[in-house]
Backbone as CSV, one residue per row, in Angstrom:
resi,resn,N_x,N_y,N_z,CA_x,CA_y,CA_z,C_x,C_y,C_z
1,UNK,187.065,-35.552,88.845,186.371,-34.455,89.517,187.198,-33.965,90.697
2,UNK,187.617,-32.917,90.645,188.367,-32.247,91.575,186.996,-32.166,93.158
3,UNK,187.531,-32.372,94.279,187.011,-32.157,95.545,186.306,-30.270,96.131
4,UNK,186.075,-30.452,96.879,186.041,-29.168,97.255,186.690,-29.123,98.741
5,UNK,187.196,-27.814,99.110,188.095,-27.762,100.391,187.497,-26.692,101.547
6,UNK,188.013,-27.326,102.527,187.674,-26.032,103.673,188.857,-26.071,104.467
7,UNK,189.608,-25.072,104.150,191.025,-24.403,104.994,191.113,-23.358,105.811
8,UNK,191.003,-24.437,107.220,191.882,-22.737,107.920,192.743,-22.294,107.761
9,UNK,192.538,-20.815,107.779,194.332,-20.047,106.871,194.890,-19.297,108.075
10,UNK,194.500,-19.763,109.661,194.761,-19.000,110.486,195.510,-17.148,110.481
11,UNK,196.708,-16.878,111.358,197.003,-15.944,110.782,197.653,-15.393,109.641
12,UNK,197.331,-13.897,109.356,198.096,-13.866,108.032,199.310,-14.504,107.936
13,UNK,200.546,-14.563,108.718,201.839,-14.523,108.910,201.755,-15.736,108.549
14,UNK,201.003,-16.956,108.352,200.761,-18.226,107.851,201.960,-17.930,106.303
15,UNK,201.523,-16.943,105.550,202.088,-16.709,104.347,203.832,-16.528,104.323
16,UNK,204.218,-16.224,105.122,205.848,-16.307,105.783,206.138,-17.242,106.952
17,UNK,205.029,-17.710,107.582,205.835,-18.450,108.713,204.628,-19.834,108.620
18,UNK,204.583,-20.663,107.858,203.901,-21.658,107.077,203.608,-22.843,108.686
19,UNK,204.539,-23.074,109.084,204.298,-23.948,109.916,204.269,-25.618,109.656
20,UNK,203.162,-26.168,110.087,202.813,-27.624,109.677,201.563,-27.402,108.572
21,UNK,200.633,-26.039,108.619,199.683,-26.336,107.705,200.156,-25.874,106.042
22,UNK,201.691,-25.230,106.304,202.532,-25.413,105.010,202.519,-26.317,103.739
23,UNK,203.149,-26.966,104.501,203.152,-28.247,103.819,202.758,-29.333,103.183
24,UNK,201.362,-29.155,104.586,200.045,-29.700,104.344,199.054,-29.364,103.235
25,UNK,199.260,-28.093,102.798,198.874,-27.451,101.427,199.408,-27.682,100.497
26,UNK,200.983,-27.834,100.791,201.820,-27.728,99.299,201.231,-29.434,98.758
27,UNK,200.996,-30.493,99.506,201.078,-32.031,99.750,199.685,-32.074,99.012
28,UNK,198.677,-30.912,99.303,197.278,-31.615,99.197,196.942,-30.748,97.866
29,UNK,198.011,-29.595,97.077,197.880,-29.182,95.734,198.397,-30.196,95.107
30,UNK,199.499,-30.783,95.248,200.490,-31.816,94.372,199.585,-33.090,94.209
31,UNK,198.279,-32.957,94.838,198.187,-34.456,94.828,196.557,-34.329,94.203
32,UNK,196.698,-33.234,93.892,194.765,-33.032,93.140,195.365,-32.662,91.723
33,UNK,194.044,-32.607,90.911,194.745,-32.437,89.485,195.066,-30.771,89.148
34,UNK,195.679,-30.289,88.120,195.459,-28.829,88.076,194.507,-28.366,88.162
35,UNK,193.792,-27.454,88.422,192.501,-26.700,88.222,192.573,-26.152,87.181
36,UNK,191.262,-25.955,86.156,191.226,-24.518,85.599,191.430,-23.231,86.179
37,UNK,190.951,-23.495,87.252,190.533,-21.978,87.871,190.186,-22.714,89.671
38,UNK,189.847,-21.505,90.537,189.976,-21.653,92.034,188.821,-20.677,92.483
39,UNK,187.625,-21.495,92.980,186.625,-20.134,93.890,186.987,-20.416,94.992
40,UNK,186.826,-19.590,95.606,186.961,-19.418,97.338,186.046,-18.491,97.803
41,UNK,184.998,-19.221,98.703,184.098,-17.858,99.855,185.378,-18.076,100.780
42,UNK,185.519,-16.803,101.572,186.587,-16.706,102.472,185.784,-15.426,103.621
43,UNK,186.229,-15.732,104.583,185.638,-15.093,105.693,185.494,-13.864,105.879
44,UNK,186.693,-13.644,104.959,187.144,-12.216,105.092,186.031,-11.534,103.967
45,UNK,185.226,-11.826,103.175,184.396,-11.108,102.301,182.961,-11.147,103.042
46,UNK,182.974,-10.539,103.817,181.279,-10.228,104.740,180.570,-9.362,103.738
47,UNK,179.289,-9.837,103.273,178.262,-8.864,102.682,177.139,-9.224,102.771
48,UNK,176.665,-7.776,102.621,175.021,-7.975,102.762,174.106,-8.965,101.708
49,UNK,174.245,-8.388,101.058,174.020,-9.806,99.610,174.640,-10.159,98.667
50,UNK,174.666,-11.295,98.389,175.981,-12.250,97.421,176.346,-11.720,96.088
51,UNK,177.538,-11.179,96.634,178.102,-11.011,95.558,179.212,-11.966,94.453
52,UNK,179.878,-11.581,93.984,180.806,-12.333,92.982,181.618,-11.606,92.158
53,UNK,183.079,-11.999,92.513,184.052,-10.720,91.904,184.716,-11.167,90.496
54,UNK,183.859,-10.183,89.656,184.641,-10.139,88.586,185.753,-9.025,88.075
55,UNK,186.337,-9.180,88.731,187.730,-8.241,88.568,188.368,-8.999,87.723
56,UNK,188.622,-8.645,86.816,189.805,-9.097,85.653,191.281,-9.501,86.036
57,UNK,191.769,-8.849,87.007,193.196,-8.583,87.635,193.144,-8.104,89.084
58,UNK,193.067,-9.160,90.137,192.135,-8.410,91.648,193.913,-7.980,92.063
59,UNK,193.698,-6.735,93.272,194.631,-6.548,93.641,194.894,-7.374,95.055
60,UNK,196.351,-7.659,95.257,196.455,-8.350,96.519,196.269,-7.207,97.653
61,UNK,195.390,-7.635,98.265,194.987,-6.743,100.017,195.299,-6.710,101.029
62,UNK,196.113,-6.250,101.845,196.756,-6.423,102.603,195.706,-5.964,103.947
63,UNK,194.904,-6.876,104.313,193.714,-6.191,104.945,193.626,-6.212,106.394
64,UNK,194.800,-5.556,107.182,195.403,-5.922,108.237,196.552,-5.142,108.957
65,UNK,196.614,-5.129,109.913,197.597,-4.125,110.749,198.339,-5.187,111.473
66,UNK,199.675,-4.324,111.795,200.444,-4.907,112.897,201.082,-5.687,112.903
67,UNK,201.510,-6.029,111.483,202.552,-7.295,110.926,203.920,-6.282,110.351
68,UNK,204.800,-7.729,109.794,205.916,-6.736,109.324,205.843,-6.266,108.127
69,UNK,206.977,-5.890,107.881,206.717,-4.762,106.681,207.014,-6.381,105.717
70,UNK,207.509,-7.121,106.085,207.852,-8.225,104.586,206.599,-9.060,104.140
71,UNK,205.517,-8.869,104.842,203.929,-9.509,104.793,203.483,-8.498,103.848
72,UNK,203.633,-7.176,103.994,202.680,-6.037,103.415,203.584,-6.760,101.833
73,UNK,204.879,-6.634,101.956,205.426,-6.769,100.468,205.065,-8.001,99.592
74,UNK,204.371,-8.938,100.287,203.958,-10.154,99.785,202.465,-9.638,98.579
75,UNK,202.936,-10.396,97.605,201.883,-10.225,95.933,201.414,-11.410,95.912
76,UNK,200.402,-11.547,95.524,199.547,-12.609,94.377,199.016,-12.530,93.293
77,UNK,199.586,-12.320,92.309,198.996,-11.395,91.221,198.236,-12.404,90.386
78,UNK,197.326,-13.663,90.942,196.425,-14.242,90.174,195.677,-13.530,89.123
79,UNK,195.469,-14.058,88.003,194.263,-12.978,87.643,192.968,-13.552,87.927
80,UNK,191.671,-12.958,87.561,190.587,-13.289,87.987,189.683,-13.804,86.556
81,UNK,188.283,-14.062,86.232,187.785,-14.804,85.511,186.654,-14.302,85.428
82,UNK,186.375,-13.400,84.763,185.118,-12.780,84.323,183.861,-13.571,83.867
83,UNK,184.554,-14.155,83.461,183.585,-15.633,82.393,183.052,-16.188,83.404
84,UNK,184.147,-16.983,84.304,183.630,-17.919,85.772,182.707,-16.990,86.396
85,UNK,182.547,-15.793,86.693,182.337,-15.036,87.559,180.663,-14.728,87.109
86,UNK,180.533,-14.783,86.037,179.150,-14.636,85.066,178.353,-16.174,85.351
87,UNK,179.325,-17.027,85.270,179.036,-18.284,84.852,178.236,-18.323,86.601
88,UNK,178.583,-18.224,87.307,178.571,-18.208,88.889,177.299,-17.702,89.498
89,UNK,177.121,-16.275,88.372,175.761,-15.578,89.302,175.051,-16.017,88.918
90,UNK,175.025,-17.506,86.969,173.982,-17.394,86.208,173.769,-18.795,87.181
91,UNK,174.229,-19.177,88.076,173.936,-20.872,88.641,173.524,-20.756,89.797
92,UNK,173.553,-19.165,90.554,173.066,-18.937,92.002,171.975,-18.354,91.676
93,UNK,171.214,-18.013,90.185,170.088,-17.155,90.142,169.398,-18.271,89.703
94,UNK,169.695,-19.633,88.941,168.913,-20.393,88.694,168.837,-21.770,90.025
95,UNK,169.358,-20.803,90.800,169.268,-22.003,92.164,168.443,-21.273,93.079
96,UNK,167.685,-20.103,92.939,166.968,-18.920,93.607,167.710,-18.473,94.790
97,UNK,168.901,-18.284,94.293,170.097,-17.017,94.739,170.057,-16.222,94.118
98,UNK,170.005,-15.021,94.796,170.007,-13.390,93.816,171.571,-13.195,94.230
99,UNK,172.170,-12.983,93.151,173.378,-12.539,93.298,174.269,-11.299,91.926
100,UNK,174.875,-10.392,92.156,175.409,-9.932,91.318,176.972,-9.648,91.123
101,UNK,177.820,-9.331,90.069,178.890,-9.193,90.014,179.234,-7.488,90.728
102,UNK,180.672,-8.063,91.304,181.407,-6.691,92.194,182.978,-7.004,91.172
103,UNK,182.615,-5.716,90.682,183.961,-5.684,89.483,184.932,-4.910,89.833
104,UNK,185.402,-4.542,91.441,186.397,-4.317,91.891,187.087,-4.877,93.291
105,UNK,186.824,-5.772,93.490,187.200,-6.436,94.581,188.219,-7.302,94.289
106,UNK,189.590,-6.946,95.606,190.685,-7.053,95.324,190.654,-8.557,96.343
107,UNK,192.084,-9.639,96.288,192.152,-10.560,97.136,191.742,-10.300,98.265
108,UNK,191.615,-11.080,99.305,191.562,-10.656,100.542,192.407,-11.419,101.436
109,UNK,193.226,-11.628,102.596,194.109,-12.809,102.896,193.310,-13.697,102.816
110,UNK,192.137,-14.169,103.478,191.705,-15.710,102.997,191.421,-16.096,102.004
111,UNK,192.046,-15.866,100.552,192.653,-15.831,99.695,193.585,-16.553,99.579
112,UNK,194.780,-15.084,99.492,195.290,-15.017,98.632,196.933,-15.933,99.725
113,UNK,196.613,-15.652,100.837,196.898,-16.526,101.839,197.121,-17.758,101.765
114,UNK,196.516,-18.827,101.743,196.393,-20.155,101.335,196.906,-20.290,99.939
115,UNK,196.125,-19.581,98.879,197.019,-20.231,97.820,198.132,-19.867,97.323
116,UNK,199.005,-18.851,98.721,200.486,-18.846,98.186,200.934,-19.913,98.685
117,UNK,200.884,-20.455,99.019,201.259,-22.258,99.654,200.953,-22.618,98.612
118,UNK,200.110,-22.853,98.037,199.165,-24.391,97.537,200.013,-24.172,95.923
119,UNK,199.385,-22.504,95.635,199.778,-22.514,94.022,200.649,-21.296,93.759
120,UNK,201.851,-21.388,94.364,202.937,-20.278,94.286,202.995,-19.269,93.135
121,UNK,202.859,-20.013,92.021,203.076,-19.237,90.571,202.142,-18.586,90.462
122,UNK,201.378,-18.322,90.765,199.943,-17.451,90.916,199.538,-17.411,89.679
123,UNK,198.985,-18.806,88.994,199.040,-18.301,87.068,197.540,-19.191,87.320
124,UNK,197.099,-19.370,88.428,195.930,-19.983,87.743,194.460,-18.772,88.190
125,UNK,193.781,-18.832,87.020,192.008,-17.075,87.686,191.652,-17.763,89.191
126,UNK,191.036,-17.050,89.437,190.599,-17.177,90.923,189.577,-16.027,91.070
127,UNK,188.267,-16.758,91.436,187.374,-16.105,91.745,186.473,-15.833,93.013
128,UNK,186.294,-14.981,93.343,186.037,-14.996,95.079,184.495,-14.719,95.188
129,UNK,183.863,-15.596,96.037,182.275,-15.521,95.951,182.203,-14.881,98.049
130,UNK,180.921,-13.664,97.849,181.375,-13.186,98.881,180.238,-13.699,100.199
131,UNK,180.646,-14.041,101.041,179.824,-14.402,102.521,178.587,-13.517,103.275
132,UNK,177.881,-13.745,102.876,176.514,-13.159,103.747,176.276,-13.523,104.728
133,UNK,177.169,-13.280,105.982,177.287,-14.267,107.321,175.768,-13.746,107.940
134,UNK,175.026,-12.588,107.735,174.370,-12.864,108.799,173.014,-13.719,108.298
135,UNK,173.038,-14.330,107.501,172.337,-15.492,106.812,172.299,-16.878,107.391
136,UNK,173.398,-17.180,108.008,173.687,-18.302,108.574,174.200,-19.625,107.803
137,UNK,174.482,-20.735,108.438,175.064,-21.884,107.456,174.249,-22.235,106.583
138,UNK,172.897,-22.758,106.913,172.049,-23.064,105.759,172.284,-22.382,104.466
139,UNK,172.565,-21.070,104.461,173.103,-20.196,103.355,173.907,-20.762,102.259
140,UNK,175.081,-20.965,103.252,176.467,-21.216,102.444,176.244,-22.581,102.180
141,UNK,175.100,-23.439,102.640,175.140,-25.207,101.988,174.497,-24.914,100.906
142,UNK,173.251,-24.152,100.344,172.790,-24.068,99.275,173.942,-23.326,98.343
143,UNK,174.765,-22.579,98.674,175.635,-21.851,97.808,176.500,-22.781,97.695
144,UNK,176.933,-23.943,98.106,177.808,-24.692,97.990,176.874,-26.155,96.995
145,UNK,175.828,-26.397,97.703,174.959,-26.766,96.574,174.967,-26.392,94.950
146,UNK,174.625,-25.058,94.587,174.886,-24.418,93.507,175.725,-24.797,92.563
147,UNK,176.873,-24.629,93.374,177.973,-24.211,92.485,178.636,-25.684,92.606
148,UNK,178.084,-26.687,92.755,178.870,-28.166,93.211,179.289,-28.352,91.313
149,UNK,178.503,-28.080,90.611,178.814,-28.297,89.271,180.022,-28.189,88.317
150,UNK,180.682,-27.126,89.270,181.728,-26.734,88.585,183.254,-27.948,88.858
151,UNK,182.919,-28.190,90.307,184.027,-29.156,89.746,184.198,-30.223,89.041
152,UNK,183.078,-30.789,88.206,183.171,-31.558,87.471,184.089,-30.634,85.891
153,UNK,183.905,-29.170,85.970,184.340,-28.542,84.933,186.137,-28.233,85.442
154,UNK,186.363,-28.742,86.394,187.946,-28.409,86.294,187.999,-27.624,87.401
155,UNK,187.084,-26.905,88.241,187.205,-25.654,88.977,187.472,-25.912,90.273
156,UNK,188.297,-25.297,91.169,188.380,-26.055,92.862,187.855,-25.227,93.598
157,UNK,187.207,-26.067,94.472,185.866,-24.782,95.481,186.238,-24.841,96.628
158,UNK,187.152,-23.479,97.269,187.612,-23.855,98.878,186.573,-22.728,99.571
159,UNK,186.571,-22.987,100.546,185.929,-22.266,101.894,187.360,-22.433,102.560
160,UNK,187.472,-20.555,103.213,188.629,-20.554,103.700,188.348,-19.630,105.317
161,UNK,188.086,-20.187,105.884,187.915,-19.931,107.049,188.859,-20.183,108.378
162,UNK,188.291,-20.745,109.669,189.080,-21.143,110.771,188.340,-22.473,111.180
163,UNK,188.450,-23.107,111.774,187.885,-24.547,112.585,187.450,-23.744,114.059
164,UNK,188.409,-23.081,114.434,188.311,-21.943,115.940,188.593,-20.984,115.917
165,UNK,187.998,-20.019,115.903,188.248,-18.343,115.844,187.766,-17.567,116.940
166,UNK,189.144,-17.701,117.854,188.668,-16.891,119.324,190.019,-16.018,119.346
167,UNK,190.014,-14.854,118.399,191.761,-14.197,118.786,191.852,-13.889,120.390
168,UNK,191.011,-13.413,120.855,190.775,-12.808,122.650,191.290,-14.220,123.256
169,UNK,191.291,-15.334,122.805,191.605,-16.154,123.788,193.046,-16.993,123.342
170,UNK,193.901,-16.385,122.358,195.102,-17.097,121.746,196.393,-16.542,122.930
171,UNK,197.436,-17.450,122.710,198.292,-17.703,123.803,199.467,-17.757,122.832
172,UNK,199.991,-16.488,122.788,200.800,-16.256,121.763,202.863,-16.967,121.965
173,UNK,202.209,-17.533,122.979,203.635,-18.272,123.780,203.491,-19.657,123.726
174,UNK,202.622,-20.205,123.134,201.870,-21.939,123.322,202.508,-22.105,121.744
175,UNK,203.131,-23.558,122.039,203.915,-24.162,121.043,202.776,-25.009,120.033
176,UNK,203.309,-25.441,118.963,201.873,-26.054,118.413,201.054,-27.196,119.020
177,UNK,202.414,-27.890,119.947,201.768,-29.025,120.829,200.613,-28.931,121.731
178,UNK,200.497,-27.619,122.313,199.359,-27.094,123.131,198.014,-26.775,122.959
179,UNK,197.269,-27.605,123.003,195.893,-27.184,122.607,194.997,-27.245,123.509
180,UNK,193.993,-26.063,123.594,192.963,-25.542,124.473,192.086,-27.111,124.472
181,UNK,191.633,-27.388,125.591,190.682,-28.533,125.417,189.303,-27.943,124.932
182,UNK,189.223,-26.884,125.472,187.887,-26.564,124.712,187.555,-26.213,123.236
183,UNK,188.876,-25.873,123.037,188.770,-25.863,121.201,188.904,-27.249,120.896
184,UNK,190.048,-28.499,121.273,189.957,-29.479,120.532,188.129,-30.094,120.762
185,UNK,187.554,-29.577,122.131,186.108,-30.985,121.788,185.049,-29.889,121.123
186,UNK,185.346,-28.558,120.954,184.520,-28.136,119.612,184.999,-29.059,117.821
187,UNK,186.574,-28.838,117.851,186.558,-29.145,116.704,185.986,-31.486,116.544
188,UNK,186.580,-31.008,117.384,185.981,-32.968,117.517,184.518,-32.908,116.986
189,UNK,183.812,-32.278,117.799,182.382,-32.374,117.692,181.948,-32.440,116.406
190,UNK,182.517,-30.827,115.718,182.190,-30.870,113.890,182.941,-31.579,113.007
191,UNK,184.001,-32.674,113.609,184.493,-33.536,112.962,183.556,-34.720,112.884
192,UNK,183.316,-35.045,114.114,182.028,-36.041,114.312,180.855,-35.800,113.321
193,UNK,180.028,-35.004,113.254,179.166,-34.652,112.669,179.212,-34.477,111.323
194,UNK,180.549,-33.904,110.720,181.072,-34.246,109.585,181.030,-35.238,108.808
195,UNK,181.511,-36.420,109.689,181.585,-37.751,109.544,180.426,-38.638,108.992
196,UNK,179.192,-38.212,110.440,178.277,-38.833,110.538,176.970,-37.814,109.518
197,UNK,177.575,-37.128,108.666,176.210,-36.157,108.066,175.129,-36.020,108.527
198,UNK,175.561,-35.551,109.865,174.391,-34.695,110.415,174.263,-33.754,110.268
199,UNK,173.675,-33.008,109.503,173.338,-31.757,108.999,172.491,-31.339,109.714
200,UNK,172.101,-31.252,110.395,170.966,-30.615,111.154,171.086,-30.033,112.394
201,UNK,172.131,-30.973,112.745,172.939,-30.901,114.280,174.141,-29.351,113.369
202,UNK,174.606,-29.689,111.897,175.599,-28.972,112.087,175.301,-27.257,111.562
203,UNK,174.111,-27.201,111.335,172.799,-26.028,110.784,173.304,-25.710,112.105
204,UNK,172.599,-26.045,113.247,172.235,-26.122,114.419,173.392,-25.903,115.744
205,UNK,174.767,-25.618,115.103,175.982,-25.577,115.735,176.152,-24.925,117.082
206,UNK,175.559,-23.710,116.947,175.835,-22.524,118.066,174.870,-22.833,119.167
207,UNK,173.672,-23.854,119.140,172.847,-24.432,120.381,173.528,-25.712,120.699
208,UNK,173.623,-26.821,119.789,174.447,-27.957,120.093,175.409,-28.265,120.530
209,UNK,176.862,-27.056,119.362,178.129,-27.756,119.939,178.750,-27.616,120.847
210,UNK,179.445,-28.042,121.772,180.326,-27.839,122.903,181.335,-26.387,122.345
211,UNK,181.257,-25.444,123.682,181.994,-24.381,123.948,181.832,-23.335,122.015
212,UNK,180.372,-23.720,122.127,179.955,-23.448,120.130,180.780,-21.598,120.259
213,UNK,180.047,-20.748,121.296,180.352,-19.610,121.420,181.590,-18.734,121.628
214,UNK,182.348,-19.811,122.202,183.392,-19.230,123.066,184.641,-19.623,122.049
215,UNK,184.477,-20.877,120.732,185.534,-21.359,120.078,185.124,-20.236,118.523
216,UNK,183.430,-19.983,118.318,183.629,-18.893,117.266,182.471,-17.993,117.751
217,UNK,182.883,-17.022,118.467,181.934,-15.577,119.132,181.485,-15.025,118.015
218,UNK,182.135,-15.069,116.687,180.976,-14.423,116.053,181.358,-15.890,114.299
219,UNK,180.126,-16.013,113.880,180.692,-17.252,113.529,181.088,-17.056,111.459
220,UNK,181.886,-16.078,111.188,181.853,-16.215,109.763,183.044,-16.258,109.820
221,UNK,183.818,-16.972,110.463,185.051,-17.934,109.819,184.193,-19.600,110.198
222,UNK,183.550,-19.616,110.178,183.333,-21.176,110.262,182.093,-21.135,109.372
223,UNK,181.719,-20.245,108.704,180.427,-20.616,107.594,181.456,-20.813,106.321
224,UNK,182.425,-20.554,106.263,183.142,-21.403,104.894,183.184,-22.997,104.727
225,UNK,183.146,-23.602,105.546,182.769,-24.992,105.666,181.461,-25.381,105.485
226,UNK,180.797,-24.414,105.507,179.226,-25.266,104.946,179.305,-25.015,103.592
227,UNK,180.047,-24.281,102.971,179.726,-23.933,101.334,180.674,-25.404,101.298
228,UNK,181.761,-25.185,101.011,182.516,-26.390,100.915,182.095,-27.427,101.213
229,UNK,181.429,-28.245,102.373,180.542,-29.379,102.524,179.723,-29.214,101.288
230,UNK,178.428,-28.562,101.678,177.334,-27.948,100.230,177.995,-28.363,98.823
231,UNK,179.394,-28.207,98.208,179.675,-28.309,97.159,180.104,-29.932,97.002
232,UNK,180.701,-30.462,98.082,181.409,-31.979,98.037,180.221,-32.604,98.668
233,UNK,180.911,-33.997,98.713,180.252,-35.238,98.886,181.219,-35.931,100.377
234,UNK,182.090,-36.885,100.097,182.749,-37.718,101.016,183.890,-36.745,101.758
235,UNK,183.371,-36.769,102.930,184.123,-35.691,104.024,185.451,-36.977,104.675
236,UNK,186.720,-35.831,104.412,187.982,-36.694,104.791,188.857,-35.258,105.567
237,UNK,189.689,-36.115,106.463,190.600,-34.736,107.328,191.716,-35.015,106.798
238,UNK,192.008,-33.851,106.182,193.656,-33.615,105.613,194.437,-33.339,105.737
239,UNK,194.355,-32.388,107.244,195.242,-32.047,108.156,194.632,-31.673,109.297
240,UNK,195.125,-31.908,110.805,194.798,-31.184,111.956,195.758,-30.275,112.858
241,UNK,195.688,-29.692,113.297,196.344,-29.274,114.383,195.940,-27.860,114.515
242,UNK,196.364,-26.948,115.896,196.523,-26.298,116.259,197.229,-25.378,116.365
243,UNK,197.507,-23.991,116.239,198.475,-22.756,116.748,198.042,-21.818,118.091
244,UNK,198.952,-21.190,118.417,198.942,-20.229,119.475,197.540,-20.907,120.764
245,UNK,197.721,-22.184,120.573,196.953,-23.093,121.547,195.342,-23.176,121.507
246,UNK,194.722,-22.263,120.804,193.222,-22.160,120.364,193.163,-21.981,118.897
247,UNK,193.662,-21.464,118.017,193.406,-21.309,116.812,193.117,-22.943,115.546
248,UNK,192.659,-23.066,115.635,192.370,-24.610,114.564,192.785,-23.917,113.534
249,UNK,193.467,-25.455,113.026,194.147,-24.922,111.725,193.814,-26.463,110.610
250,UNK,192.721,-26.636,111.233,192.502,-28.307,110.262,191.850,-28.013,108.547
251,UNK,192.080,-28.566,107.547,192.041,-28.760,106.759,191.412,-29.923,106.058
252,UNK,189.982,-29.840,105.395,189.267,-30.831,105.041,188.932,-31.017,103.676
253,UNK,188.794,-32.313,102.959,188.431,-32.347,101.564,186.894,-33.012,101.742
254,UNK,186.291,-32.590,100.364,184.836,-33.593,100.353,184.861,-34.171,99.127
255,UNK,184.739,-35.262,98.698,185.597,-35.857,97.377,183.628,-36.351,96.863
């Protein structure tokens, strides 16, 4: 049974300038079995109600300003999984999720981002299930609930989000060694809680956790980790660290 994942894919430029969470991807594809296929809720798909992309052939999106021109030229030409994508709405409608297929929705970087690291050849479908952030986490644990089935069928379920998502407060001169204390005892906190399956405390994030507001002001890069929890079982850290001194860039499996 393949795990399910929750990756921060920090910035795009991750896709050309890889860093330590590089590697850490290439290390943690090589060491799971192939997939059939790859879902990902990713932060970057905000909607009003759940959708599910069955695009046959999604286009890569370049959904973003202010990078170089060799990022825009970057492809993923995965194809996508119509079948999975059917298979998906028929397991969120019998879990009393209303959900329907969006048959043109192209990658999005939290995507297509991460799995140019992980799965370079871009030959395996990939299907993208989309985030109803203003729903809250409870949301994404039942959607991660749902769909826990599939990895027994071969399928890998990432949530691709951030651990800390404060761009207003990144320090674009801070080496990776540098980390905000107030981001590391947020991410501590939901490591803790992780640990200790407290779910209630972690429903409950934005009253409980230390500096909850100020590490994610608005919080749908960190609801990809409740689908991903929701889908796995045994929570393990697969990578940690930091960029530009606030950005979390940790990486978790639930086996």
């Amino acid at each position: 049974m393949l795990p399910s994942l929750f990756i921060s894919h920090g910035s795009p430029m991750l896709a050309l300038q890889p860093g330590a969470s590089g590697p850490a991807l290439e290390r943690l594809a090589d060491a799971l079995p192939r997939p059939k296929a790859i879902v990902v809720v990713s932060a970057h798909w905000e909607s009003h109600e759940l959708l599910v992309s069955g695009n046959p052939a999604p286009a890569t999106w370049h959904d973003f300003g202010g990078f170089p021109p060799e990022l825009f030229a970057v492809q993923y030409p995965a194809p996508g999984d119509p079948a999975l994508a059917r298979q998906i709405v028929e397991l969120l409608t019998a879990n009393g999720l209303q959900a329907r297929l969006d048959n043109q929705r192209p990658f999005d970087h939290g995507t297509w981002v991460p799995l140019s690291l992980m799965y370079p050849a871009a030959d395996i479908p990939v299907v993208q299930v989309s985030l109803p952030s203003h729903m809250g986490p409870a949301l994404q644990t039942r959607i991660g609930q749902a769909l826990a089935s599939l990895r027994t069928e071969g399928v890998l379920l990432i949530g691709s989000g951030s651990i800390t998502h404060n761009l207003g407060e990144l320090d674009w001169r801070a080496g990776p060694e540098s980390i905000e204390p107030w981001a590391r005892e947020f991410r501590d906190w939901v490591v803790d809680k992780l640990s200790t399956q407290d779910e209630a405390a972690l429903h409950d994030y934005r009253q409980q956790a230390p500096y909850a507001v100020r590490s994610h002001p608005s919080d749908e890069h960190l609801l990809p980790l409740y689908f991903a929890r929701g889908a796995g079982g045994q929570f393990s850290v697969a990578h940690q660290g930091f960029t530009l001194g606030a950005l979390g860039m940790d990486i978790y499996r639930f086996d």
